[in-house]
N, C-alpha and C positions, 0 to 999 in steps of 0.2 A: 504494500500500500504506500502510495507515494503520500507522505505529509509535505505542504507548503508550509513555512516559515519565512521570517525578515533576516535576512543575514546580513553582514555588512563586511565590507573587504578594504584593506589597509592598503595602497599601493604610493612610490614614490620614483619619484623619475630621478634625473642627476643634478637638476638644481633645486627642485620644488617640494615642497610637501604639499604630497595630495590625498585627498581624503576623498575616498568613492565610495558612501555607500549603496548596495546593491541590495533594494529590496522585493520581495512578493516574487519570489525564485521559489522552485522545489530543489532540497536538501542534493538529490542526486546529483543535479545541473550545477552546484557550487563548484567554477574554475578553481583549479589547484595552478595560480599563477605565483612563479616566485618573485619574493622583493626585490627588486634591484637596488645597487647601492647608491648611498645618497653622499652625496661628494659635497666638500667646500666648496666654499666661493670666495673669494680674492675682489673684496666692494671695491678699494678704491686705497692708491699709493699715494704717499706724499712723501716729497722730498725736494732739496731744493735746485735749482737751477745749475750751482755749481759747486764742483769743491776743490781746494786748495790743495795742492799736491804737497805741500810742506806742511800743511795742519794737522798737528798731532792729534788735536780733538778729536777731530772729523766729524765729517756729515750725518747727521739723523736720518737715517730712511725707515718709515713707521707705515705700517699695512693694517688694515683692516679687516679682518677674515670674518665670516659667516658661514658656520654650519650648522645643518638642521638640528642636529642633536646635541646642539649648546657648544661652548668652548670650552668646555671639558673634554670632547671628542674629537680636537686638535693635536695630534703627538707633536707635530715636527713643522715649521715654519723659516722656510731660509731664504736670505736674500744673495742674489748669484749678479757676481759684479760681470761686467766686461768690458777688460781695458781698450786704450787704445789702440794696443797692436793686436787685439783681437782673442791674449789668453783672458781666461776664467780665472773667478775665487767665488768660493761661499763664504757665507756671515751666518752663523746660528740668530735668529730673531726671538725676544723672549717675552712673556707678556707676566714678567710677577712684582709690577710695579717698581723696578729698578734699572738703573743707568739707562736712562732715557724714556722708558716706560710708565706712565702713569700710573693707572690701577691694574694691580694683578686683576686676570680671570675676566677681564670684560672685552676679549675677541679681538682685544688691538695691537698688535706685535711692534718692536723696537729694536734696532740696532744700530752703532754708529761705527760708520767706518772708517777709519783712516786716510788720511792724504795719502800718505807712502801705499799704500795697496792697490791705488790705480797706475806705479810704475812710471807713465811721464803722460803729459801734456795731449789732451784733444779730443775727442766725443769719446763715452762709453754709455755705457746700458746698465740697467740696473731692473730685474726679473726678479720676482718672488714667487717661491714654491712653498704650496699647504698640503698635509699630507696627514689624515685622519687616522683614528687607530686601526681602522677595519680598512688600510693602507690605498683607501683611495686620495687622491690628488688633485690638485686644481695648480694649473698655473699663470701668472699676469702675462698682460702683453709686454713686451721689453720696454722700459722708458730712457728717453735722452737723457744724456749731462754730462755739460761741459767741464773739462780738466782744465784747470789753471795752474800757473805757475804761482809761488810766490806763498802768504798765509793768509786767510780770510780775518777779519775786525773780532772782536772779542764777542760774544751774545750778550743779550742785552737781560737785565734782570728784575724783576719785578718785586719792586720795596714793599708795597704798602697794600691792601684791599679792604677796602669797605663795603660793606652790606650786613642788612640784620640779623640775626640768630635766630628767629621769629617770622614766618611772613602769615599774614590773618588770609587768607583765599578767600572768604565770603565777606572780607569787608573793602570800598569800592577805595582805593587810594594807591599811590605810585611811587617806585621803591627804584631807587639811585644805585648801580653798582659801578663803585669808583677803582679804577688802580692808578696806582702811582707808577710808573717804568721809569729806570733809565737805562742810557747805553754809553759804554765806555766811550763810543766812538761818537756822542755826540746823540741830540733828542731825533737829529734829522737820520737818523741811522735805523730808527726805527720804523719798519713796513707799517705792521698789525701788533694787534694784542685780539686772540681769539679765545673766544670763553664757549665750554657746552656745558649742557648741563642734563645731569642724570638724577632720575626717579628715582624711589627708593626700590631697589632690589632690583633695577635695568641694568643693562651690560651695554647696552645702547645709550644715544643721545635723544634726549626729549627735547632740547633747544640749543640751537648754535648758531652762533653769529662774532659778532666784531665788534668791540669798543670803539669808540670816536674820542679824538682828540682837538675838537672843532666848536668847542665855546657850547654848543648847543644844548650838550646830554649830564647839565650837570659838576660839568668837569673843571668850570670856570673860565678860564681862558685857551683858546687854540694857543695849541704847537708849545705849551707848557709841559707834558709830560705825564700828566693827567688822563691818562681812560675812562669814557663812560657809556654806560647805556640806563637805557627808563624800561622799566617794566610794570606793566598792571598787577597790582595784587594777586589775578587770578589768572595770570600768564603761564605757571605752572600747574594750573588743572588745582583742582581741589581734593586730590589722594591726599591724607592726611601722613606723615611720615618723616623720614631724614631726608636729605637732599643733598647731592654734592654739585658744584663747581669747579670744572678744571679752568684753570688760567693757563697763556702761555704766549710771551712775546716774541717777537720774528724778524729780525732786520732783512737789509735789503740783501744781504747776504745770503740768505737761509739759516744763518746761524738762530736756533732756538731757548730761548730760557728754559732754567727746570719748568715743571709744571708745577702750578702752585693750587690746590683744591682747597675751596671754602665748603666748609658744612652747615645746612639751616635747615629747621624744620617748618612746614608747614601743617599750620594747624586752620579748622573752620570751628564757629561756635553754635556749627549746627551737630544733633546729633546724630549717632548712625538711624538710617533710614534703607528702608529695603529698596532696590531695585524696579524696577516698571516695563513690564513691556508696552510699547507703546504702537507696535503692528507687527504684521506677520504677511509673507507673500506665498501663499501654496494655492496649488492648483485644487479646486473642487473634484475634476475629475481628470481620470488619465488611461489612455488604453494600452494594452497590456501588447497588442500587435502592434502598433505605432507608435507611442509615444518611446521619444529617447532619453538621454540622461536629461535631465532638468535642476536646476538651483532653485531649492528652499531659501526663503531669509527673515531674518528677524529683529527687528529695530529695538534696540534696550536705553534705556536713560536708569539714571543712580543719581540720585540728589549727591551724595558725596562724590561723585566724580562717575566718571568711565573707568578708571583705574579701581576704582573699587569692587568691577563684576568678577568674580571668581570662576566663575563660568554659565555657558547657557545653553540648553540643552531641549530634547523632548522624549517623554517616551511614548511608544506607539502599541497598539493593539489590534486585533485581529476579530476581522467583522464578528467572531462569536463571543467577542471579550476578552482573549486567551493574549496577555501581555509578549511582546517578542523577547528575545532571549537577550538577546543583548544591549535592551535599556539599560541606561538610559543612553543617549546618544547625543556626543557632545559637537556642537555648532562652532567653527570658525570663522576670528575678524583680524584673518592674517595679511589680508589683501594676495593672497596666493590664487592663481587659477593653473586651471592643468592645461595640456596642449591643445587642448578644443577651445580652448579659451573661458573654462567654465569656472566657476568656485566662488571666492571671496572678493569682490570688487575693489576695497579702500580700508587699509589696517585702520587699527583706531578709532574709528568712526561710531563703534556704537552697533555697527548693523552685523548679526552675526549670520554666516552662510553653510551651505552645506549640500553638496553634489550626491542625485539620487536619480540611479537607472534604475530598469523596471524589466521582470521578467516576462518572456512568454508563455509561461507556466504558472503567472502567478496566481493567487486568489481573487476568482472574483466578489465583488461588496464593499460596504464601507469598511473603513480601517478608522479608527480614534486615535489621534496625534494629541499628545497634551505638551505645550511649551511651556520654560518655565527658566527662570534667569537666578541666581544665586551671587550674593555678595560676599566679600570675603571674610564677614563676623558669620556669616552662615545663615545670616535672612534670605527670603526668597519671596518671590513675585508671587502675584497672584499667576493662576494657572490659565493658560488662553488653550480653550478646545478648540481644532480642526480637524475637519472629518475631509477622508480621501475617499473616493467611489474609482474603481478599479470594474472597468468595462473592458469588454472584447477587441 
């Protein structure tokens, strides 16, 4: 006797996390597809323009890697020079918050390489290689940079920073982040001062940008030395928690300051409040001979923030009442789609998604979806019913 069930199947390509569930299948027709492996990604290199063949320092070149299974599932990260006359060198790149490296464990690798190792004078390359524990790899495109003769200017260092230990997110007022820089080689020596800024518990950036030194932001007078920017109170969302700030200044050199983190916590004077779903997009009906994969979605608000959904989810039932086996079923707001172009439209947003094919075999009748969104103190939304009719 063939029983129908909702089953649901995990699959993932080489860049993406994809999430396909397959439901209203009979058990027999369940593909035995295996997972393929899920490879880093290599976001995006920074480095500077040039480097100084006599500079003992040497150059920072800092990577940004992203792998699906977090940056714990990064073993090995190198950066592969190539000189002028065309040999090689590796540099071990390391992310545990030293000699060049900001915060351990948040996906951004650092190494500095020497003047003397690019050998003499004139274009090289600079290539980084990622390389996961389950020994897949990802590698960048080669980037220019020019070899000089001679030592680049001193980096420039950042004295002083202001901003409060405190920011209130639910009250409406505008909050000054000041640095004070200087540079050995003089105020005019400095390019930028760039500041990001992470969430609590992110490995990512939730805001980044640039200090101004232009009378405008706070900072008093242009071309004083002075960094600023203005932020709204509720410019960091209203997750309640710790927050860091990386600083870091940048002459016209590329030469970099340490990185300087401020920590502040925001707080609201609201209490915890649950979650809301505020809509849902599912098809009323769907045929079990034509219709093809399709995206479910579902729009969530949290008075305490977006940051406070812990997850969202539904579980579904089988037109005789008979619950699927593998509720509940968790909904994503990765901004990920798979190669049909299907899934999560916009990370962050609120709107949470989720990719569903439909068997030929499947049951015919209504099926009971109950949606439901969970915060991270463990309240939860009211429950929204949709009912799916599964025709021929």
């Amino acid at each position: 006797m063939v029983t129908d069930r909702i089953f649901w199947s995990m699959r993932k390509n080489a860049f993406w996390l994809l999430l396909l569930p397959v439901f209203f299948m009979a058990c027999e027709k369940q593909p035995n597809l295996p997972e393929p492996a899920q490879f880093p990604e290599i976001v995006r290199i920074f480095l500077p323009e040039r480097a100084f063949l006599a500079d003992t320092t040497g150059i920072l070149v800092h990577a940004r890697i992203f792998d699906p299974q977090g940056p714990a599932d990064l073993s090995e990260v190198t950066c592969r020079i190539q000189r002028p006359d065309g040999s090689e060198a590796d540099f071990a790149m390391r992310d545990d918050g030293l000699e060049g490296d900001i915060l351990a464990g948040d996906g951004q690798f650092a190494v500095r390489i020497p003047g003397a190792a690019w050998s003499d004078t004139g274009r090289g390359e600079v290539r980084v290689f990622a390389v996961d524990r389950s020994g897949n790899r990802a590698e960048s495109e080669p980037r220019s940079i020019a070899i000089v003769p001679g030592k680049s200017g001193a980096a420039p260092v950042i004295q002083r920073v202001t901003f409060p230990d405190t920011v209130w997110a639910d009250i409406n007022y505008q909050i000054p982040l000041l640095v004070q820089a200087d540079d050995p080689d003089g105020l005019a020596d400095i390019a930028e001062i760039q500041y990001a800024v992470y969430a609590p518990g992110r490995a990512t950036t939730s805001i980044q940008g640039q200090l101004l030194d232009d009378g405008n932001n706070d900072d008093g007078v242009a071309g004083n030395g002075t960094y600023g920017a203005i932020f709204a109170s509720d410019a960091f969302g209203v997750e309640r928690g710790v927050y860091s700030i990386v600083l870091r200044a940048i002459d016209k050199e590329g030469n970099r300051s340490p990185g300087r983190v401020v920590i502040f916590v925001v707080q609201t004077r609201l209490q915890n409040l649950p979650p809301e779903i505020v809509s849902i997009s599912v098809p009323d009906t769907v045929s079990r001979s034509q219709t093809g994969p399709f995206v479910i979605t579902c729009t969530v608000t949290d008075p305490n923030g977006l940051g406070d959904i812990a997850r969202v989810y539904f579980n579904s039932y089988f037109p005789d009442g008979t619950p699927s086996s593998g509720n509940p079923f968790l909904m994503r707001d990765d901004g990920k789609k798979d190669q049909n172009g299907l899934g999560d439209a916009v990370a962050g947003d609120g709107v949470y998604s989720l990719t569903i094919g439909i068997g030929n075999t499947s049951t015919l009748g209504t099926f009971r979806f109950e949606f439901q969104a969970e915060d991270k103190s463990g309240q939860k939304s009211e429950i929204v019913v949709h009912r799916i009719t599964v025709v021929e």
